[in-house]
matplotlib code that plots the C-alpha trace (Angstrom):
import matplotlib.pyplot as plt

x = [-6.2, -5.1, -5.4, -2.5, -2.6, 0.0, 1.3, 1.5, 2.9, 5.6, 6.2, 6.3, 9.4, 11.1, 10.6, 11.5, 14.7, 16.3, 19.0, 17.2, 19.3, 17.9, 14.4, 14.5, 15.7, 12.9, 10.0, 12.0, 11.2, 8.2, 6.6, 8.5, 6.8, 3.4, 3.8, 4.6, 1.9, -0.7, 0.3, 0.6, -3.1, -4.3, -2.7, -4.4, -7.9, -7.2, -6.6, -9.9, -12.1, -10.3, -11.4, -14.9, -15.3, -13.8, -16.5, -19.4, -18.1, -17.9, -21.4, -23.0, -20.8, -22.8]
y = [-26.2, -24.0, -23.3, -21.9, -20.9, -22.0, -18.2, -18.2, -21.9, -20.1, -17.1, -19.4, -21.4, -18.4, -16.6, -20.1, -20.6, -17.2, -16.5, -14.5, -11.5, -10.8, -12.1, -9.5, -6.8, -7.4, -7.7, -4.0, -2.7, -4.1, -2.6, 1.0, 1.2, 0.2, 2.7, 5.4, 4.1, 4.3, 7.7, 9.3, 7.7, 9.3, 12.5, 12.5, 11.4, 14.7, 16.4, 15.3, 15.9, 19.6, 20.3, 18.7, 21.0, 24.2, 23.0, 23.3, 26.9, 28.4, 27.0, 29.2, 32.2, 32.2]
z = [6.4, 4.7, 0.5, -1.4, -5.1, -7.4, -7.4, -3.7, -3.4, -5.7, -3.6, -0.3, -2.0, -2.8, 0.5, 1.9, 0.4, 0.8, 3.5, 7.0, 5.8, 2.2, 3.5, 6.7, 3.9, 1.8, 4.6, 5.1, 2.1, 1.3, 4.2, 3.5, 0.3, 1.6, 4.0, 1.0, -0.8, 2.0, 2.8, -0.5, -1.4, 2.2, 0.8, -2.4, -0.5, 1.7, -1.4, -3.1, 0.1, 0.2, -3.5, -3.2, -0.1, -1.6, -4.5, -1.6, -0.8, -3.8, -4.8, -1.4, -2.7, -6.0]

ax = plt.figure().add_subplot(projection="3d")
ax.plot(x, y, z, "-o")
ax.set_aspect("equal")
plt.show()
């Protein structure tokens, strides 16, 4: 069995009593912006490894 908070007991209701359509949109969305979100942080994590490493170079040059 499983436990459901009172915030996801909530969220289950709402998700439960919206028409397919605006529940399919949603699901749609929702996993657009996690998808943005995961790629802009991988991005930024690219970015930061590219600095620290540009960091390691310069410290051989000096």
């Amino acid at each position: 069995m499983q436990y459901l908070s009172e915030k996801d007991k909530k969220w289950e209701t709402a998700f439960a009593a919206m028409p397919e359509e605006e529940l399919r949109a949603f699901v749609i969305t929702a996993d657009r912006i996690f998808r943005e979100c995961r790629e802009s942080r991988k991005g930024k994590i690219e970015a930061e490894e590219g600095r620290s490493a540009e960091a390691v170079l310069h410290s051989f040059e000096d």
